[in-house]
C-alpha positions as CSV (number, residue, x, y, z in Angstrom):
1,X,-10.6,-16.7,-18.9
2,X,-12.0,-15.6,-15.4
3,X,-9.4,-18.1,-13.6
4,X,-6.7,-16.0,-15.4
5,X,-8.3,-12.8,-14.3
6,X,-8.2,-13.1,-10.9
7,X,-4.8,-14.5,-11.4
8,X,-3.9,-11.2,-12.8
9,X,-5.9,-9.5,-9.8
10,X,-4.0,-11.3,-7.4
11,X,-0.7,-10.5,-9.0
12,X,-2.1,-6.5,-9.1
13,X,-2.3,-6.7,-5.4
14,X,0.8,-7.5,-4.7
15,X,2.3,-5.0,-6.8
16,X,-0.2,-2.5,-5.0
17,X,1.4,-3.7,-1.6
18,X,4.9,-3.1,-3.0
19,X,4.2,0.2,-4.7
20,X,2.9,1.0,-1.4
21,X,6.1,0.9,0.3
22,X,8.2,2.6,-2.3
23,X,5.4,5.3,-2.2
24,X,5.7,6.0,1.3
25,X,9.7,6.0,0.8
26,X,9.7,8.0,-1.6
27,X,8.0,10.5,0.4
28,X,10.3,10.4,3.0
29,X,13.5,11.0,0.6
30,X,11.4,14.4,-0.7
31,X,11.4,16.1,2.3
32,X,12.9,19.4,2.6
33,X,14.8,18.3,5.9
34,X,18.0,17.2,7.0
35,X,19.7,14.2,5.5
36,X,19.1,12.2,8.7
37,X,15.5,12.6,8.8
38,X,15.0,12.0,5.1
39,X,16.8,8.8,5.3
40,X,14.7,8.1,8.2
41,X,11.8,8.9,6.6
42,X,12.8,6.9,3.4
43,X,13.6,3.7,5.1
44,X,12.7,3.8,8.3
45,X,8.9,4.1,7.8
46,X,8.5,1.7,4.7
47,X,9.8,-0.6,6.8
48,X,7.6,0.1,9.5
49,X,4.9,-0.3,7.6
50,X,6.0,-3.5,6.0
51,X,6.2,-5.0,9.3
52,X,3.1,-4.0,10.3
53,X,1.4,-5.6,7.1
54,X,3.8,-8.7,7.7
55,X,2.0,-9.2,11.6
56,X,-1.4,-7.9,10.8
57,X,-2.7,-8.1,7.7
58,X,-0.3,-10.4,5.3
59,X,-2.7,-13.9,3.7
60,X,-0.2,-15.6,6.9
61,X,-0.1,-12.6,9.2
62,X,1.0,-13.5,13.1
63,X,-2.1,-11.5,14.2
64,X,-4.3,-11.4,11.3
65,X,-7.1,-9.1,12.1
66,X,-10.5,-9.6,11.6
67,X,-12.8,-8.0,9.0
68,X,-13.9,-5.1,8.8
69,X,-10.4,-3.9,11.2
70,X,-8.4,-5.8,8.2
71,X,-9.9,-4.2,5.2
72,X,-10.1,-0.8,7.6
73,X,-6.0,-1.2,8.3
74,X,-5.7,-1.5,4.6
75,X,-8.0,1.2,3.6
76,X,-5.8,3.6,6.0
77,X,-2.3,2.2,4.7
78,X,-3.2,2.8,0.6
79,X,-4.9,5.9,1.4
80,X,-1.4,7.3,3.8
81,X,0.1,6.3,0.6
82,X,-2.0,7.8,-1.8
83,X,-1.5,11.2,0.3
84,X,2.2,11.0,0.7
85,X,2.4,10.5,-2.9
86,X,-0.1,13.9,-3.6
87,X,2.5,15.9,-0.7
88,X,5.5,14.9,-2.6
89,X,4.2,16.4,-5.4
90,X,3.3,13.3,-7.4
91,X,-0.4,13.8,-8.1
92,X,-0.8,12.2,-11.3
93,X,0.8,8.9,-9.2
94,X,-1.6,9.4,-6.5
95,X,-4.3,9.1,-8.7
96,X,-3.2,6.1,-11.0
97,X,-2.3,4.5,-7.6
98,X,-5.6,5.5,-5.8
99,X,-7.9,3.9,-8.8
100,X,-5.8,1.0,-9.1
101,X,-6.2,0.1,-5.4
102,X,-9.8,0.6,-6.1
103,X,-10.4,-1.6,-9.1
104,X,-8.6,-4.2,-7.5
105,X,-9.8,-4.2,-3.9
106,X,-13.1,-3.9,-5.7
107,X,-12.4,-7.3,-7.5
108,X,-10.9,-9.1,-4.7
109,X,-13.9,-9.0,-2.9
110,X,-16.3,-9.5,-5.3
111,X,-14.1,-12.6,-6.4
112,X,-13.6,-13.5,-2.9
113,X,-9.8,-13.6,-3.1
């Protein structure tokens, strides 16, 4: 039973990371300025950001950083999400994705994952 929960943790986490990146785009398509921008902004930055997960923080990162910087990095990436979410006028989301980030990064380290 436990093996299968942290399974399903592990599995949350990833969908955390994902719904990370289409927060952060969808962000950048609300914005009340030019076409250009927004696209930027959708795109641009989600991408960014995947990157940046990709070198520094990903289970095979390039330059994995070391705790605390690593659980810091992510920390500041979930909660820019989280934000952008609540400034784009999705607070309900900001909140399911802010406890859900919580539970789970709770869980992964108490489960060591």
């Amino acid at each position: 039973m436990l093996a299968t929960l942290k399974t399903l943790n592990l599995a949350l986490a990833f969908f955390i990371e994902l719904a990370m990146l289409v927060a952060i785009g969808y962000w950048g398509f609300q914005l009340k300025q030019g076409l250009f921008l927004r696209i930027l902004a959708g795109i641009g930055l989600p991408v960014l950001v995947a990157v940046a997960w990709g070198v520094f923080l990903s289970p095979k990162a390039v330059v994995p950083l070391a705790e605390p910087f690593k659980a810091i990095a992510k920390l500041l990436l979930f909660g820019l999400a989280a934000y952008l979410l609540y400034l784009a006028g999705s607070t309900r989301w900001s909140l399911i994705f802010t406890i859900a980030v919580l539970v789970n990064t709770v869980l992964l380290y108490l489960w060591r994952q």
